[in-house]
C-alpha positions as CSV (number, residue, x, y, z in Angstrom):
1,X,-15.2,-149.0,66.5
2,X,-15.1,-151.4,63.9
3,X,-13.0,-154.6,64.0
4,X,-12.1,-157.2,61.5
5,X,-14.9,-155.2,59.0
6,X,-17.9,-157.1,61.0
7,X,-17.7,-156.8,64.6
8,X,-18.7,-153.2,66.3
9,X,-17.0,-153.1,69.6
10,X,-18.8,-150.5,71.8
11,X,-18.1,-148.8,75.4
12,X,-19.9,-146.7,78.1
13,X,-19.7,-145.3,81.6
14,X,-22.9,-143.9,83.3
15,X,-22.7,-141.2,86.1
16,X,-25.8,-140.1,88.4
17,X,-25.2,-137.5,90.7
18,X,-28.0,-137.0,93.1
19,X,-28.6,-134.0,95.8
20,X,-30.6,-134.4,98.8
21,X,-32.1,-131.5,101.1
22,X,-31.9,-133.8,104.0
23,X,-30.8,-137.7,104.9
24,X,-31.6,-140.2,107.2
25,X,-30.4,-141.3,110.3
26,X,-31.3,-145.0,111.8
27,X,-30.7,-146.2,115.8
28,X,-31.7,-148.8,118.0
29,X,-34.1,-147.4,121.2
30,X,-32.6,-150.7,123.8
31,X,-35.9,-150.0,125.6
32,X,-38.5,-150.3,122.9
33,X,-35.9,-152.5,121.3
34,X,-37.2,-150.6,117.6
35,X,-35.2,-148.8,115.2
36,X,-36.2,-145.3,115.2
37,X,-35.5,-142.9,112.0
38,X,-34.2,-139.1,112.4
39,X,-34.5,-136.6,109.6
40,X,-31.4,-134.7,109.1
41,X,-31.9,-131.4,107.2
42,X,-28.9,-130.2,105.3
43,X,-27.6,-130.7,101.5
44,X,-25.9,-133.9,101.2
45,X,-24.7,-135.3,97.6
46,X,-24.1,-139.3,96.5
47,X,-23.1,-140.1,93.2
48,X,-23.0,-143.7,91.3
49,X,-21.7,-145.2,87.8
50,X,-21.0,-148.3,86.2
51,X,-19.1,-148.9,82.5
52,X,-19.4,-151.8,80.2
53,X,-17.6,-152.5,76.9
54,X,-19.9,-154.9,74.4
55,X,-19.2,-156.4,70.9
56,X,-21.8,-157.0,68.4
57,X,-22.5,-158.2,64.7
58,X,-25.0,-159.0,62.1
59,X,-25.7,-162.0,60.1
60,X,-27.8,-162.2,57.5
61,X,-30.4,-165.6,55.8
62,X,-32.0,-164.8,52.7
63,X,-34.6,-166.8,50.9
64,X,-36.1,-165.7,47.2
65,X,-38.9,-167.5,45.8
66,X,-39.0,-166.5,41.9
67,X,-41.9,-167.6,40.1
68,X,-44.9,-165.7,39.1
69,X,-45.3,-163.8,42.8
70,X,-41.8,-162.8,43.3
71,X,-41.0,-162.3,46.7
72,X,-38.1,-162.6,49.4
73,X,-37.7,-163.2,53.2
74,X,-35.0,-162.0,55.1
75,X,-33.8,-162.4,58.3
76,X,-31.2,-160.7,60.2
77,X,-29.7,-162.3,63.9
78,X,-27.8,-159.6,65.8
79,X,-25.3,-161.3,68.5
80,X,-24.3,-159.2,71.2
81,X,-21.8,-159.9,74.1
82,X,-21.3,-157.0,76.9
83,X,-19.1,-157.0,80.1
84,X,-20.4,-154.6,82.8
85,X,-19.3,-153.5,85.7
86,X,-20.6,-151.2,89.0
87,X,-18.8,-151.1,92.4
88,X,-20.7,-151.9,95.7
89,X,-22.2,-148.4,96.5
90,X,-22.7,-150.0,100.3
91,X,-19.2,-150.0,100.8
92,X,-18.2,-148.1,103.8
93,X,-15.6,-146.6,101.6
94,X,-19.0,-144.6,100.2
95,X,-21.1,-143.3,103.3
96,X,-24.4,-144.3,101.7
97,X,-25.0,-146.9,103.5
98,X,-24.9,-147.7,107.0
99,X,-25.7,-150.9,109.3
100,X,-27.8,-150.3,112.7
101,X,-28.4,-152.8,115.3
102,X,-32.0,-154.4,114.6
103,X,-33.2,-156.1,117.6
104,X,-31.9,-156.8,121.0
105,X,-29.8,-159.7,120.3
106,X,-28.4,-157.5,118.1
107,X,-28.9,-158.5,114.8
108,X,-27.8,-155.8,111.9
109,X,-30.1,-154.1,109.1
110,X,-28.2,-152.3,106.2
111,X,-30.0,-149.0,105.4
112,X,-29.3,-146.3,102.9
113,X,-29.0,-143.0,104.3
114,X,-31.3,-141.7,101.6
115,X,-33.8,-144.1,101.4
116,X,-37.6,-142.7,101.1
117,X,-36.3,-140.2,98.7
118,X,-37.7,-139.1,95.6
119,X,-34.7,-139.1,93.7
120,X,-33.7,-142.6,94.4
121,X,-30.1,-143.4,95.5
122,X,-26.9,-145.2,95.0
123,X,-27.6,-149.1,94.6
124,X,-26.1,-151.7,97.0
125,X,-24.6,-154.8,95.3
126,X,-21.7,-155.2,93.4
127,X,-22.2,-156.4,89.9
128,X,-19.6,-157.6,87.4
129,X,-21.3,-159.4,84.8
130,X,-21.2,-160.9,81.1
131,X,-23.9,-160.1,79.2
132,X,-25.2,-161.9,76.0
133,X,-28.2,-161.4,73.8
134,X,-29.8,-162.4,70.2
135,X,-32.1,-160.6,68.3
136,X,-33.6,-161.4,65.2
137,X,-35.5,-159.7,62.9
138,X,-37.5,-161.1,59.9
139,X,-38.8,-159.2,57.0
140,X,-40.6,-160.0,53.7
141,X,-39.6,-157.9,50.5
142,X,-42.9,-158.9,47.9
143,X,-44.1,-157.3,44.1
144,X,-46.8,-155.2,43.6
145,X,-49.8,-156.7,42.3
146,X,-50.4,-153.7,40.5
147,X,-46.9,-153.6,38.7
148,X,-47.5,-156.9,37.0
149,X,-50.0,-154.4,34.4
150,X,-48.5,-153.0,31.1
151,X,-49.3,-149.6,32.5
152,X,-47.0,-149.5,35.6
153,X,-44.6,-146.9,35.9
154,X,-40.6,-147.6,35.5
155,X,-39.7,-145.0,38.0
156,X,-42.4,-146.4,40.9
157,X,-40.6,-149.6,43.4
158,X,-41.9,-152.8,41.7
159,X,-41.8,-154.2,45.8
160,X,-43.4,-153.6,48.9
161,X,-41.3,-154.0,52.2
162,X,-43.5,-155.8,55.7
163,X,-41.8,-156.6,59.0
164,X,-43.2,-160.4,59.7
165,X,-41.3,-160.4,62.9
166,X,-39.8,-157.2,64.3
167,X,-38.1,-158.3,67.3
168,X,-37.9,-161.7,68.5
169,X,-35.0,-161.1,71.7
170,X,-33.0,-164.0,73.6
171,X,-31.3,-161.8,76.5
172,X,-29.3,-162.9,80.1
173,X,-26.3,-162.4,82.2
174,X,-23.7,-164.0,84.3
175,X,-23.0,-162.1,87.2
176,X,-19.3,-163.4,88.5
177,X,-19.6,-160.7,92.0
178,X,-22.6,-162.6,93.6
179,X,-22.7,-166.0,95.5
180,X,-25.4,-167.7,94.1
181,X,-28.0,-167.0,91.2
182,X,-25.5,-165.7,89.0
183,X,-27.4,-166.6,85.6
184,X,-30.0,-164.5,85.1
């Protein structure tokens, strides 16, 4: 969508949806005091998803050098502010991630249920974060040395187009869910 003619404002939600042929179980063995792992056959299913919403513009520098060489540079800066968000996929609420006692004085280890799969699996962590990044891209617009000659053709481009820089990136976040290292 555009707004006020020079902002794009932007949305998206993301849904995986992964199917296992068998899960894991975890337990404490008091007399080893180890966690042992169980294989459960069986088709289970875990889903995640996240959204954000992001606005982002253009601005635009020329500089012309006239004079016997004719040529231009140009550089564009692209703004971009995002807010994403994902829930905490270890949330009980979920099932795909459980807590097992970890050693005798019974201290707790948070496991996903799918772990050691192929497919991967929902993430743990919830995130709900401002996103901000700059790019810049700088170009250089020149004449032909050839069309300076009588001869040169009217309908052939008089100028040449060359990326000097075609990417220069300034990205981070601020992740408000966390309690510490929240910039990244």
């Amino acid at each position: 969508l555009k707004l006020l003619n020079y902002i794009n404002l932007s949305g998206s939600f993301s849904y995986n949806e992964y199917w296992y042929f068998e899960s894991v179980e975890k337990t404490f063995n008091a007399e080893t005091n180890s966690v042992e792992t169980t294989s459960i056959p069986g088709f289970v299913t875990a889903r995640d998803y996240s959204s954000s919403v992001a606005l982002s513009t253009n601005f635009f520098g020329i500089y012309q050098f006239n004079g016997p060489k004719q040529f231009a540079i140009r550089q564009r800066f692209t703004p971009n502010i995002s807010y994403n968000i994902r829930p905490d996929f270890a949330d009980p609420r979920f099932g795909y991630w459980e807590e097992v006692q970890n050693s005798a004085n019974g201290t707790p280890l948070l496991y996903s249920r799918f772990e050691g799969s192929i497919f991967g699996r929902p993430s743990s962590g919830e995130s709900q974060a401002i996103g901000f990044s700059l790019n810049s891209v700088l170009e250089m617009k020149y004449r032909k040395k050839e069309s300076f000659d009588e001869d040169f053709p009217e309908k052939e481009d008089k100028f040449v187009r060359a990326n000097l820089l075609d990417n220069l990136s300034l990205t981070g976040s601020y992740n408000f869910a966390v309690d510490s290292f929240r910039l990244s």
